[in-house]
mmCIF entry with sequence, helices, sheets and N, C-alpha, C, O atoms, coordinates in Angstrom:
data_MODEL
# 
_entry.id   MODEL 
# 
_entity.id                         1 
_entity.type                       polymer 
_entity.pdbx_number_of_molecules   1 
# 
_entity_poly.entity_id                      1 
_entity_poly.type                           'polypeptide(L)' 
_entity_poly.nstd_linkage                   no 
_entity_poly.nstd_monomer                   no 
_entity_poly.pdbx_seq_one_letter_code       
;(UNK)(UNK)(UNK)(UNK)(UNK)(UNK)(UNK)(UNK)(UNK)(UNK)(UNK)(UNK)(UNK)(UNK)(UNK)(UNK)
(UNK)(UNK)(UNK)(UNK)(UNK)(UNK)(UNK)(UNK)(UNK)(UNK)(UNK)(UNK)(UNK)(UNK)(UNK)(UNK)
(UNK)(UNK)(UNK)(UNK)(UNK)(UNK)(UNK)(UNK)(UNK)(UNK)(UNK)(UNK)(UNK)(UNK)(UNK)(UNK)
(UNK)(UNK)
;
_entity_poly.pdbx_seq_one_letter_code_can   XXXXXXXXXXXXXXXXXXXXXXXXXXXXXXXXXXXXXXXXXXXXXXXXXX 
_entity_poly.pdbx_strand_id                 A 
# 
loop_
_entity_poly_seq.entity_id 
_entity_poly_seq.num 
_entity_poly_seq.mon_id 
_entity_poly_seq.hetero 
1 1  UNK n 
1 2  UNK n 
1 3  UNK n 
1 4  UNK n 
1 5  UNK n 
1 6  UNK n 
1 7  UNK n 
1 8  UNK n 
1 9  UNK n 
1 10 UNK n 
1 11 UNK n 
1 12 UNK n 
1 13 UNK n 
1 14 UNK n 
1 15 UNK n 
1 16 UNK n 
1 17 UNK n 
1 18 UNK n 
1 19 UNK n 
1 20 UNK n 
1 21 UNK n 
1 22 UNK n 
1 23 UNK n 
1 24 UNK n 
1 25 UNK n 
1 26 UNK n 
1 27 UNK n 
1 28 UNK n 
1 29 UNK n 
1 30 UNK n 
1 31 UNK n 
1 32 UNK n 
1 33 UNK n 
1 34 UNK n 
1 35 UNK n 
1 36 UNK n 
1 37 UNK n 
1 38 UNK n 
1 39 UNK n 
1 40 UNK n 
1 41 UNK n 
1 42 UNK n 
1 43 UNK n 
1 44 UNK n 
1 45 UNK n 
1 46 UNK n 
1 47 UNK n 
1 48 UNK n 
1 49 UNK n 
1 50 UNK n 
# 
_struct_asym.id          A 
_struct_asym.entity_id   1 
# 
loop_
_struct_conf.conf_type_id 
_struct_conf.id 
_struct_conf.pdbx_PDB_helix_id 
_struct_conf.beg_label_comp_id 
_struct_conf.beg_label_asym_id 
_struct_conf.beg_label_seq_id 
_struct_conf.pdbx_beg_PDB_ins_code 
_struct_conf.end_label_comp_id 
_struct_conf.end_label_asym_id 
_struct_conf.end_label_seq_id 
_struct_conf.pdbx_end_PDB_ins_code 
_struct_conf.beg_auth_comp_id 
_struct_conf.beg_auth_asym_id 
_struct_conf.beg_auth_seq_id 
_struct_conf.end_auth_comp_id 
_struct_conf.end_auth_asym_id 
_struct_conf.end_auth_seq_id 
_struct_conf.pdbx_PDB_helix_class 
_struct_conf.details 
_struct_conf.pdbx_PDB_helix_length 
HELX_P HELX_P1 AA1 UNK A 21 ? UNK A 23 ? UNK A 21 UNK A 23 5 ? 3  
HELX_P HELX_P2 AA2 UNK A 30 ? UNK A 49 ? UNK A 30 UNK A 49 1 ? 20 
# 
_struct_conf_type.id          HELX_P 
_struct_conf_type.criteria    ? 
_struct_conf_type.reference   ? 
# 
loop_
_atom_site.group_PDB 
_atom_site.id 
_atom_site.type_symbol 
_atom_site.label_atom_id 
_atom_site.label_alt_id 
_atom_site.label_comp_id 
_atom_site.label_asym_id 
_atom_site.label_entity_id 
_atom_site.label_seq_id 
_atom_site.pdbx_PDB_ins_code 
_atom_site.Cartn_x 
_atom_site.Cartn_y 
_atom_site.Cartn_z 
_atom_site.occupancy 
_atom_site.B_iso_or_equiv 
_atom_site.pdbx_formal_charge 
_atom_site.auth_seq_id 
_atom_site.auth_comp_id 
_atom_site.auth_asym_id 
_atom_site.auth_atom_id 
_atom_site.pdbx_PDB_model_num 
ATOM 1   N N  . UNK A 1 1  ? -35.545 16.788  169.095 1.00 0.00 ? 1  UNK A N  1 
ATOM 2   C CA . UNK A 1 1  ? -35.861 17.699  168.025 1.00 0.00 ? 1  UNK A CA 1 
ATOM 3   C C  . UNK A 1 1  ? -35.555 17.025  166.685 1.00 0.00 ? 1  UNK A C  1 
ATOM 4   O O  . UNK A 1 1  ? -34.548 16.358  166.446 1.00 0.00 ? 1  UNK A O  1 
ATOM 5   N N  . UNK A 1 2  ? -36.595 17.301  165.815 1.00 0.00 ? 2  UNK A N  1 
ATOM 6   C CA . UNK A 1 2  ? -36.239 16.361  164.245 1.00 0.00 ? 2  UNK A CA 1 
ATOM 7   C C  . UNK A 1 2  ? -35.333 17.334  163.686 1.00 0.00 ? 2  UNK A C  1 
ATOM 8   O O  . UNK A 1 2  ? -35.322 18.554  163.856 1.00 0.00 ? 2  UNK A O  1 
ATOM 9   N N  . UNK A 1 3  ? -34.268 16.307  162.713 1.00 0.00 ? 3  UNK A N  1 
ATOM 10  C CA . UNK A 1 3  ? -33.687 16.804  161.184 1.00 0.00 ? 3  UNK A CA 1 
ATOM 11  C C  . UNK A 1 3  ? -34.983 18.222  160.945 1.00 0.00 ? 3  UNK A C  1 
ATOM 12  O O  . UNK A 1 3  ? -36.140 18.327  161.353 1.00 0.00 ? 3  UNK A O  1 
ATOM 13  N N  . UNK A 1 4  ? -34.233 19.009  160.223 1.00 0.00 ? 4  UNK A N  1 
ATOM 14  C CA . UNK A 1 4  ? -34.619 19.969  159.209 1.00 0.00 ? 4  UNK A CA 1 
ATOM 15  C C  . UNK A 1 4  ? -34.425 18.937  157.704 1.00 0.00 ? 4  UNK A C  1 
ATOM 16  O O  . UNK A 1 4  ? -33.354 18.543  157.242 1.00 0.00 ? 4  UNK A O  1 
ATOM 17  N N  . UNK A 1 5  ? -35.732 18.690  157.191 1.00 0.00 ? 5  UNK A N  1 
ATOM 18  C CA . UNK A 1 5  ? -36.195 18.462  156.053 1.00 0.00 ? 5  UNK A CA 1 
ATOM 19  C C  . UNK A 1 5  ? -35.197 18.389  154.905 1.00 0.00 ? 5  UNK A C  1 
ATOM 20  O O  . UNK A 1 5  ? -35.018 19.539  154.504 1.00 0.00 ? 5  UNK A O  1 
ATOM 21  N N  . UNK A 1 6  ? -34.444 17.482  154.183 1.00 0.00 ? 6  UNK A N  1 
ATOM 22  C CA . UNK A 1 6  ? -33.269 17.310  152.971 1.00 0.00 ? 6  UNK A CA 1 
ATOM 23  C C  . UNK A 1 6  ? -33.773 17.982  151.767 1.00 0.00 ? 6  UNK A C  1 
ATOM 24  O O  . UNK A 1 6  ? -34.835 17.887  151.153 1.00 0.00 ? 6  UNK A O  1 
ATOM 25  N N  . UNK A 1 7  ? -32.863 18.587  151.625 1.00 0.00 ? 7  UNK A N  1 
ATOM 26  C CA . UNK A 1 7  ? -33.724 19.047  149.858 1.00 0.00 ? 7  UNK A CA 1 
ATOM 27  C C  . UNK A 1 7  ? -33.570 18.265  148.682 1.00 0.00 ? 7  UNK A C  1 
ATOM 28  O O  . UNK A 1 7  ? -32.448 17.857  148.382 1.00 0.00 ? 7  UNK A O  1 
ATOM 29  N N  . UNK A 1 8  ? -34.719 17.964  147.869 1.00 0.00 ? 8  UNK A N  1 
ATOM 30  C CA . UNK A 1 8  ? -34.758 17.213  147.066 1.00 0.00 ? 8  UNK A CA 1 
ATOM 31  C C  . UNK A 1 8  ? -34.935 17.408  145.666 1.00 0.00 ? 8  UNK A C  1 
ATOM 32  O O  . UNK A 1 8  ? -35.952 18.039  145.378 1.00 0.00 ? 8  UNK A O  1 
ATOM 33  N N  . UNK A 1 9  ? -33.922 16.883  144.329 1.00 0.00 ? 9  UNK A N  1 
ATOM 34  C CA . UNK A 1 9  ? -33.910 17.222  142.979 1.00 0.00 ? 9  UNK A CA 1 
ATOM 35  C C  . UNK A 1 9  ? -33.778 15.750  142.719 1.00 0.00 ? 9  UNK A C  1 
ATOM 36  O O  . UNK A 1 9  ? -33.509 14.794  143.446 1.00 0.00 ? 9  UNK A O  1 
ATOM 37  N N  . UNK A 1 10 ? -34.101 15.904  141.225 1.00 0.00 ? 10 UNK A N  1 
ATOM 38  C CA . UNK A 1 10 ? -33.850 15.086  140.333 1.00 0.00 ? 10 UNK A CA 1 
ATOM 39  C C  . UNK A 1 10 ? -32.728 14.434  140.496 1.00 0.00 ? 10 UNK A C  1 
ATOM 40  O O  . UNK A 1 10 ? -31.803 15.246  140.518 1.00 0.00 ? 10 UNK A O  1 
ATOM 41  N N  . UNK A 1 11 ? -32.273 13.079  140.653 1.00 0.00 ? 11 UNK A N  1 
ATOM 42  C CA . UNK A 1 11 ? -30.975 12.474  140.302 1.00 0.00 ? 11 UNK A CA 1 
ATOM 43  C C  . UNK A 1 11 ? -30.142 12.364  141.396 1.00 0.00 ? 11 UNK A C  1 
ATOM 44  O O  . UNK A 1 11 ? -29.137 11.653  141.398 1.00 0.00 ? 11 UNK A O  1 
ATOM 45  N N  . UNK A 1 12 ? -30.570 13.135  142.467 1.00 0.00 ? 12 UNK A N  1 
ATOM 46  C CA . UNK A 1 12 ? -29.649 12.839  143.761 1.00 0.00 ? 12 UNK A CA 1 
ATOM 47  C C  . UNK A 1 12 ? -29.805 11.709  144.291 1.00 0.00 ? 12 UNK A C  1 
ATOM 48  O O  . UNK A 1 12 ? -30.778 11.031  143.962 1.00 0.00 ? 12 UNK A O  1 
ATOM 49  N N  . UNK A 1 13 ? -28.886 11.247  145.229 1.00 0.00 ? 13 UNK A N  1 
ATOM 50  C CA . UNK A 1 13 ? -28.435 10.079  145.934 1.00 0.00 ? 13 UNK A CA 1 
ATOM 51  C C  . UNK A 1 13 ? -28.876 10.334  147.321 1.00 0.00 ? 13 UNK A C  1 
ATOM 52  O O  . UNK A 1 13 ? -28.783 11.424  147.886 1.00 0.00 ? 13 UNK A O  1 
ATOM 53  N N  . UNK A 1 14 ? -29.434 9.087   147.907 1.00 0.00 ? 14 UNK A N  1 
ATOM 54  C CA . UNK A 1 14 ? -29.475 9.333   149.106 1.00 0.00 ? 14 UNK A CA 1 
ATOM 55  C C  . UNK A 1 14 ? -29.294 7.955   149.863 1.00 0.00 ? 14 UNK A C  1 
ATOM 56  O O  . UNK A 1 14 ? -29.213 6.818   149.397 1.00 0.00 ? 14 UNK A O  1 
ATOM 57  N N  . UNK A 1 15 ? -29.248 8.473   151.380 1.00 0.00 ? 15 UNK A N  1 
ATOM 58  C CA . UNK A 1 15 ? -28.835 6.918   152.249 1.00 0.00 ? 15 UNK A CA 1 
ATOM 59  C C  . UNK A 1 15 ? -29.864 6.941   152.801 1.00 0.00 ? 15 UNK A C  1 
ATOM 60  O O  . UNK A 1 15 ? -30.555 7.908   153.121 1.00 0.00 ? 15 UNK A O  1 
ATOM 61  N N  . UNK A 1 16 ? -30.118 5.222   153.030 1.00 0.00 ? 16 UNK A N  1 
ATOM 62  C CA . UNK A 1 16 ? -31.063 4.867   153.783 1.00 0.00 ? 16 UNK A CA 1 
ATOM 63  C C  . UNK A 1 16 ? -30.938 4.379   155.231 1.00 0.00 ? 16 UNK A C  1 
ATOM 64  O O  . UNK A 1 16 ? -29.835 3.834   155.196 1.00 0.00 ? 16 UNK A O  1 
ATOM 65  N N  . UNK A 1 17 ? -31.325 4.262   156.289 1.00 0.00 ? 17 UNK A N  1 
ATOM 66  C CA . UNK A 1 17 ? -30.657 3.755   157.301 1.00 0.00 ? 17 UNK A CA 1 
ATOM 67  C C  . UNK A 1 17 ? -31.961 3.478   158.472 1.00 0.00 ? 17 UNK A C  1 
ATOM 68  O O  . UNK A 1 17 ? -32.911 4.220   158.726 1.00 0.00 ? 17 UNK A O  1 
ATOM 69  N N  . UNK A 1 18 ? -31.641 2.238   159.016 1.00 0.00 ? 18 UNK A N  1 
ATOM 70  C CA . UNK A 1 18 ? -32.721 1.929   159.899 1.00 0.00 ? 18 UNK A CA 1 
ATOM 71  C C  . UNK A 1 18 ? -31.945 1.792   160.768 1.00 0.00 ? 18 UNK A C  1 
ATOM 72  O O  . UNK A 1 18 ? -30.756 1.532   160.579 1.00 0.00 ? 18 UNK A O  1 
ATOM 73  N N  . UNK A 1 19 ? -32.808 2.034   162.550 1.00 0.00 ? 19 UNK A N  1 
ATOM 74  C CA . UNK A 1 19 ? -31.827 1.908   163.396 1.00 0.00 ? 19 UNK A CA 1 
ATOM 75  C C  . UNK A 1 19 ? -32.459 2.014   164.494 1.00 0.00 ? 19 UNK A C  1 
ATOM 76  O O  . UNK A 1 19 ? -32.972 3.123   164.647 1.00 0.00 ? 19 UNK A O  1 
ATOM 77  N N  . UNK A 1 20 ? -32.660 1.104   165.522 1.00 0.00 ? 20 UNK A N  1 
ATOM 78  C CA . UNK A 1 20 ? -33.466 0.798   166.569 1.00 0.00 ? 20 UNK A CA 1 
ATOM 79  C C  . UNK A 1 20 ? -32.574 1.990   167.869 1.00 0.00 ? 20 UNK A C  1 
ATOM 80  O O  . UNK A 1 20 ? -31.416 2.308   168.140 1.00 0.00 ? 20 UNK A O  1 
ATOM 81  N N  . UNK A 1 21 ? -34.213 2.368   168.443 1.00 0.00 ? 21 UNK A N  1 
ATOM 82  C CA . UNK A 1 21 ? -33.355 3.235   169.664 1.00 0.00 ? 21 UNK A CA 1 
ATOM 83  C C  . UNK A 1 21 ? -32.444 2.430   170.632 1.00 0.00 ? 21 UNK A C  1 
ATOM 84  O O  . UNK A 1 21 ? -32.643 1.367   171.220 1.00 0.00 ? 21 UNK A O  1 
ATOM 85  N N  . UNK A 1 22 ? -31.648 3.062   170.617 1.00 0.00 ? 22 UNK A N  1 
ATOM 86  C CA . UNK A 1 22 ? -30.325 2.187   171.988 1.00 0.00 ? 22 UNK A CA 1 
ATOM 87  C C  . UNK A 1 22 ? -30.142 1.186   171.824 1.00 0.00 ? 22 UNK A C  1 
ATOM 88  O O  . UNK A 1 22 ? -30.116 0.321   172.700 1.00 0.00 ? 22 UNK A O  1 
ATOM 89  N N  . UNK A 1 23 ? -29.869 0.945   170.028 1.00 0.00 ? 23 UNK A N  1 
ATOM 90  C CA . UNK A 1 23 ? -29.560 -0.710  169.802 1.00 0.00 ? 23 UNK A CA 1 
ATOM 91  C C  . UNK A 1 23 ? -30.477 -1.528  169.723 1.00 0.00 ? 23 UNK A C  1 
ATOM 92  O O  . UNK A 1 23 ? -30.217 -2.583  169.146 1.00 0.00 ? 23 UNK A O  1 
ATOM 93  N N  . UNK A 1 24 ? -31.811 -1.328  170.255 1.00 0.00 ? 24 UNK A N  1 
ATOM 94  C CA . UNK A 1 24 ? -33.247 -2.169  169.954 1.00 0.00 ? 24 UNK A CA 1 
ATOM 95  C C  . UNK A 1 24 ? -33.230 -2.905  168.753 1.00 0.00 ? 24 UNK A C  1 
ATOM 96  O O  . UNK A 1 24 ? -32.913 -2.166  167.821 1.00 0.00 ? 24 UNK A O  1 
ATOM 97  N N  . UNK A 1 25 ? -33.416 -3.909  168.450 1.00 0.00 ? 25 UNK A N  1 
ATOM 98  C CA . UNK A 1 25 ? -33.603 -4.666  167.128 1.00 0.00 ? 25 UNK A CA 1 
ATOM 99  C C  . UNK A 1 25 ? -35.167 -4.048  166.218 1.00 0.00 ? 25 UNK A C  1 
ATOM 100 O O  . UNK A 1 25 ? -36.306 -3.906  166.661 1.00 0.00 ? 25 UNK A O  1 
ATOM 101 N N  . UNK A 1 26 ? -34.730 -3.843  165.116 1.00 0.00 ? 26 UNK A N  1 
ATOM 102 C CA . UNK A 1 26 ? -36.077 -2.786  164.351 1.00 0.00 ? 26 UNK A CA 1 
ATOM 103 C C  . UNK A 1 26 ? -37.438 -4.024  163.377 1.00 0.00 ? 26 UNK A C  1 
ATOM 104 O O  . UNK A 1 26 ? -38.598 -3.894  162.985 1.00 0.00 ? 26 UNK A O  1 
ATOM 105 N N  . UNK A 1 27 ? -36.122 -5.426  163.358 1.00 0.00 ? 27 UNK A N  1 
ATOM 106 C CA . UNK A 1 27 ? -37.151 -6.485  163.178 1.00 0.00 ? 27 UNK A CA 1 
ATOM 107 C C  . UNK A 1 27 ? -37.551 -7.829  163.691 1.00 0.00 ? 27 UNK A C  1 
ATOM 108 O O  . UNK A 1 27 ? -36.706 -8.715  163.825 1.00 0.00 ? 27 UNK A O  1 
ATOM 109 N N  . UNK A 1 28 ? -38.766 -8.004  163.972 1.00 0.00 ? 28 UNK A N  1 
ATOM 110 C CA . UNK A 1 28 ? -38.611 -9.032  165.183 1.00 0.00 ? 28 UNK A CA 1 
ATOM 111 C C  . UNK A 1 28 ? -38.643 -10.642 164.284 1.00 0.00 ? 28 UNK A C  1 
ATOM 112 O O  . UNK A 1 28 ? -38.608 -11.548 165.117 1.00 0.00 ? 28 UNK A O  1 
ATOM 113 N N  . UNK A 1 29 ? -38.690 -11.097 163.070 1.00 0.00 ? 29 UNK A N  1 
ATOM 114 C CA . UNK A 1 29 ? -38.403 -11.854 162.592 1.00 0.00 ? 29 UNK A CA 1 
ATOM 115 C C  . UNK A 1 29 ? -37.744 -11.600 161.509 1.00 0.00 ? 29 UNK A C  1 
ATOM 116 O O  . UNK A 1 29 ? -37.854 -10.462 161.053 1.00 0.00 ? 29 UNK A O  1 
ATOM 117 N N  . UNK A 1 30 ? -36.938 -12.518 160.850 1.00 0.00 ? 30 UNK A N  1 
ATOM 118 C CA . UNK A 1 30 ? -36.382 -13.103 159.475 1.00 0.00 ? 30 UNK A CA 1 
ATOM 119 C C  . UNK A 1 30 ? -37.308 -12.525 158.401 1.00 0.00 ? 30 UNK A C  1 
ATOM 120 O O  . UNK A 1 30 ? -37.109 -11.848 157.392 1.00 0.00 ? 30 UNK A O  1 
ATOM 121 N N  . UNK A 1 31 ? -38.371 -13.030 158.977 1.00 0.00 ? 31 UNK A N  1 
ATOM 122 C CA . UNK A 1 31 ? -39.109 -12.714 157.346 1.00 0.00 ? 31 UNK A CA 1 
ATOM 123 C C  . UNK A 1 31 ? -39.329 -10.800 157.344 1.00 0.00 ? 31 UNK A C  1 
ATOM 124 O O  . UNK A 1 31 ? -39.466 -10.213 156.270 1.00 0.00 ? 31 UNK A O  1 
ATOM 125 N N  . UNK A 1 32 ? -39.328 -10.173 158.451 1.00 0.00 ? 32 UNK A N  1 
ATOM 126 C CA . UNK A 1 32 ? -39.722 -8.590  158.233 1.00 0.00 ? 32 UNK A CA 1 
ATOM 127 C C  . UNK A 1 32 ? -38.698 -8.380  157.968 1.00 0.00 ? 32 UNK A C  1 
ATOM 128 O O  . UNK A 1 32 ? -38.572 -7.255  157.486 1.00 0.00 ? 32 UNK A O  1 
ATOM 129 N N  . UNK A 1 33 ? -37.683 -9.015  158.051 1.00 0.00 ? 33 UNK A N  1 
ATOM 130 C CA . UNK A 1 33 ? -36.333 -8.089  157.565 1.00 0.00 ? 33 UNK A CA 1 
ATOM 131 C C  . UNK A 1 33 ? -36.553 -7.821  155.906 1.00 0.00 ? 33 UNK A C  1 
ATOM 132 O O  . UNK A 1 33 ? -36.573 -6.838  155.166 1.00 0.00 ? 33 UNK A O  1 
ATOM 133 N N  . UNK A 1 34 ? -36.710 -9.340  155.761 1.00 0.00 ? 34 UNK A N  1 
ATOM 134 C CA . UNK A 1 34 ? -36.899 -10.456 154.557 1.00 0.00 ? 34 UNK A CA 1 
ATOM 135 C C  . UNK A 1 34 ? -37.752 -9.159  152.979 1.00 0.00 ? 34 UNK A C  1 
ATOM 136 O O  . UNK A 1 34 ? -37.472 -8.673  151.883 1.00 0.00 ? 34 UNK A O  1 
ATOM 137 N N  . UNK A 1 35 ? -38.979 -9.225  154.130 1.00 0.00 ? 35 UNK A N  1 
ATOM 138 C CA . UNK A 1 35 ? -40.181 -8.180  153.651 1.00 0.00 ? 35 UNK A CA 1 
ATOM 139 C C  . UNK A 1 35 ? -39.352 -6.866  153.287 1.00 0.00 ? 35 UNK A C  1 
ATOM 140 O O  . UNK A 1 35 ? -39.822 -6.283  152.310 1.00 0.00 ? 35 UNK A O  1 
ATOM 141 N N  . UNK A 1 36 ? -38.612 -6.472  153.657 1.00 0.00 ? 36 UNK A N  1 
ATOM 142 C CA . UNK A 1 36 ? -38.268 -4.860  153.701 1.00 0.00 ? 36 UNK A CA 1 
ATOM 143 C C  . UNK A 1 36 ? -37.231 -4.194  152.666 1.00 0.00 ? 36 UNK A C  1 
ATOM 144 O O  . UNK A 1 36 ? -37.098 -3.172  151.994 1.00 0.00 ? 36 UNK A O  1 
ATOM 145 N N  . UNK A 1 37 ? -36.503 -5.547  152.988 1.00 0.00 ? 37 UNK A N  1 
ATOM 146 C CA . UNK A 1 37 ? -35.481 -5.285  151.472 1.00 0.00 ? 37 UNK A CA 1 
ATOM 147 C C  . UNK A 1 37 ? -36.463 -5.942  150.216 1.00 0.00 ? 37 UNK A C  1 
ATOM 148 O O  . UNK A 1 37 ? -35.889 -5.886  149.128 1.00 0.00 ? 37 UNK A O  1 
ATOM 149 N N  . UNK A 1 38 ? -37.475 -6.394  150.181 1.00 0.00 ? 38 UNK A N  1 
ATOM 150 C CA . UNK A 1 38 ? -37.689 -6.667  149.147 1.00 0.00 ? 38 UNK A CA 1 
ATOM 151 C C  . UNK A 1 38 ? -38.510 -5.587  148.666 1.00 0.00 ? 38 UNK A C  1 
ATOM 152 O O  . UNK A 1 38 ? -38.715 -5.505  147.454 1.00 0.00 ? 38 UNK A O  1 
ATOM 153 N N  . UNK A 1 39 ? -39.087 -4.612  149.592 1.00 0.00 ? 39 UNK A N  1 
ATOM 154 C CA . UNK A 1 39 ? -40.046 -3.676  149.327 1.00 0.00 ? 39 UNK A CA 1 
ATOM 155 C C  . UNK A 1 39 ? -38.910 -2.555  148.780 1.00 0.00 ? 39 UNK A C  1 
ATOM 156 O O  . UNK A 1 39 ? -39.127 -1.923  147.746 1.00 0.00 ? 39 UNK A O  1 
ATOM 157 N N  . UNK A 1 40 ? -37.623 -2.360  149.604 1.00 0.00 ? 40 UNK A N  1 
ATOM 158 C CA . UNK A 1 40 ? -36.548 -1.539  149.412 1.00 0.00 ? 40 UNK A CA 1 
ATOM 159 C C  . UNK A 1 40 ? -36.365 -1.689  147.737 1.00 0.00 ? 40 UNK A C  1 
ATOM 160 O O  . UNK A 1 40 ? -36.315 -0.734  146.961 1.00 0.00 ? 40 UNK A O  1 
ATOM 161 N N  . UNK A 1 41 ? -36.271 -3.237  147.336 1.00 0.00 ? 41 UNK A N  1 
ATOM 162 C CA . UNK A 1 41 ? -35.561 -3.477  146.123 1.00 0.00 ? 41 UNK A CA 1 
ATOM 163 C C  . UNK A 1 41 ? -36.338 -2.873  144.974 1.00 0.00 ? 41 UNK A C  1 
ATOM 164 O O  . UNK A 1 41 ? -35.834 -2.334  143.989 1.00 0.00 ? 41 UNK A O  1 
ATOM 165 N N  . UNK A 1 42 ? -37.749 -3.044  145.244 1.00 0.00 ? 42 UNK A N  1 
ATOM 166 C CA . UNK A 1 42 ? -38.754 -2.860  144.143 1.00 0.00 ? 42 UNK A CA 1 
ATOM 167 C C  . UNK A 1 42 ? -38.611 -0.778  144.383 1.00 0.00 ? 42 UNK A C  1 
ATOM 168 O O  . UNK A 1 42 ? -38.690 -0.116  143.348 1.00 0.00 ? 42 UNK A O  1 
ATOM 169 N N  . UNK A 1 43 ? -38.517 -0.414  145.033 1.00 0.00 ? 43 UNK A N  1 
ATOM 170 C CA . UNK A 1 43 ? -38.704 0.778   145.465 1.00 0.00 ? 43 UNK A CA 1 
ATOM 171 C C  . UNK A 1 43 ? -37.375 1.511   144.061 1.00 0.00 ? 43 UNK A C  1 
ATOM 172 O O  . UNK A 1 43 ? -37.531 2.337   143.162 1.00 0.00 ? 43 UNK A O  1 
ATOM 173 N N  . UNK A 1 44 ? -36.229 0.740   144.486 1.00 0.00 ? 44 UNK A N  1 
ATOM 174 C CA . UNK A 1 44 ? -35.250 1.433   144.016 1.00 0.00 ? 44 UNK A CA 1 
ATOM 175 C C  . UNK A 1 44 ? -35.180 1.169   142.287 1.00 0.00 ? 44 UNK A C  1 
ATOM 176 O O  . UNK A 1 44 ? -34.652 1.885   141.436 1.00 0.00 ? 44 UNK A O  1 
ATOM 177 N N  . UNK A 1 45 ? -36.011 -0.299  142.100 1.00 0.00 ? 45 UNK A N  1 
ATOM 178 C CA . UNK A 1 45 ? -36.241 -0.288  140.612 1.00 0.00 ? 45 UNK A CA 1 
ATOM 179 C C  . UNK A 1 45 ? -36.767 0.572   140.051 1.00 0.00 ? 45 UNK A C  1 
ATOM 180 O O  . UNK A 1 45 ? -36.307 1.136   139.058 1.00 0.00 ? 45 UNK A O  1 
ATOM 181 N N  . UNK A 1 46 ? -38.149 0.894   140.762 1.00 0.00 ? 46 UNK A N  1 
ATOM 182 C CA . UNK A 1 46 ? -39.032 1.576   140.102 1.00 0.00 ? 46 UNK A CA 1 
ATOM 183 C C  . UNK A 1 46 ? -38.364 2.954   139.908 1.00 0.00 ? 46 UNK A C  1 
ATOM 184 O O  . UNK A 1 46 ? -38.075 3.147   138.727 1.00 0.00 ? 46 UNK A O  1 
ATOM 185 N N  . UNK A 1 47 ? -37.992 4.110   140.860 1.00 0.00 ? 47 UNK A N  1 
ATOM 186 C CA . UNK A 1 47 ? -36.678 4.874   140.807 1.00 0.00 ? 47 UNK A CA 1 
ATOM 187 C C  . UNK A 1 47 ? -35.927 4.866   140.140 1.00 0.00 ? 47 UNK A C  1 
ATOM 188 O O  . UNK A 1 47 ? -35.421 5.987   140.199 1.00 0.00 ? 47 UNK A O  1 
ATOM 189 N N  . UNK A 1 48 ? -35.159 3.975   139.060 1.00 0.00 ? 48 UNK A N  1 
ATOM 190 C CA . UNK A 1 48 ? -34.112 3.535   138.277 1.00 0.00 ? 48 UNK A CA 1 
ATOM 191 C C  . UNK A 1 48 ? -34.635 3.597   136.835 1.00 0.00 ? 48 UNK A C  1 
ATOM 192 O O  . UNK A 1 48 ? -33.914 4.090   135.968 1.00 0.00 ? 48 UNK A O  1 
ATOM 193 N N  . UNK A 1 49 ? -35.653 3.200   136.586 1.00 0.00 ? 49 UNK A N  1 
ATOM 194 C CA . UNK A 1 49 ? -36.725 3.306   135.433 1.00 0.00 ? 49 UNK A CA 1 
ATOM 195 C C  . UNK A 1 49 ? -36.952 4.510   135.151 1.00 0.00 ? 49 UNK A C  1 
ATOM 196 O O  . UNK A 1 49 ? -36.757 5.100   134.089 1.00 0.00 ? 49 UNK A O  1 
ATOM 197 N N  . UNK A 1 50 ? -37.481 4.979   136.376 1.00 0.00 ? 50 UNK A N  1 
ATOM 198 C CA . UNK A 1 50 ? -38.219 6.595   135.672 1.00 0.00 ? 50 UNK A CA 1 
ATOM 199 C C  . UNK A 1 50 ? -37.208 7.530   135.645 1.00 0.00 ? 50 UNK A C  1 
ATOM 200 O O  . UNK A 1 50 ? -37.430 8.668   135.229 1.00 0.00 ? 50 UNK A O  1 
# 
């Protein structure tokens, strides 16, 4: 059964968290990890700006 939906405002904080079922690894190379925080990073700039 999913989470019930977080409520969302202006200015709140939230966590992010990735996490493979039963310990599964969520990236199968270096570089997707690589890829993800960099998509993460730009994500949280752009967020920080507005």
């Amino acid at each position: 059964m999913a989470k019930p939906l977080r409520v969302e405002y202006p200015g709140a904080y939230y966590h992010v968290i990735n996490r493979g079922n039963a310990g599964e690894k969520i990236f199968l190379r270096k570089r997707d990890k690589e890829k993800f925080l960099e998509r993460m990073e730009g994500t949280v700039r752009i967020l920080c700006i507005s």
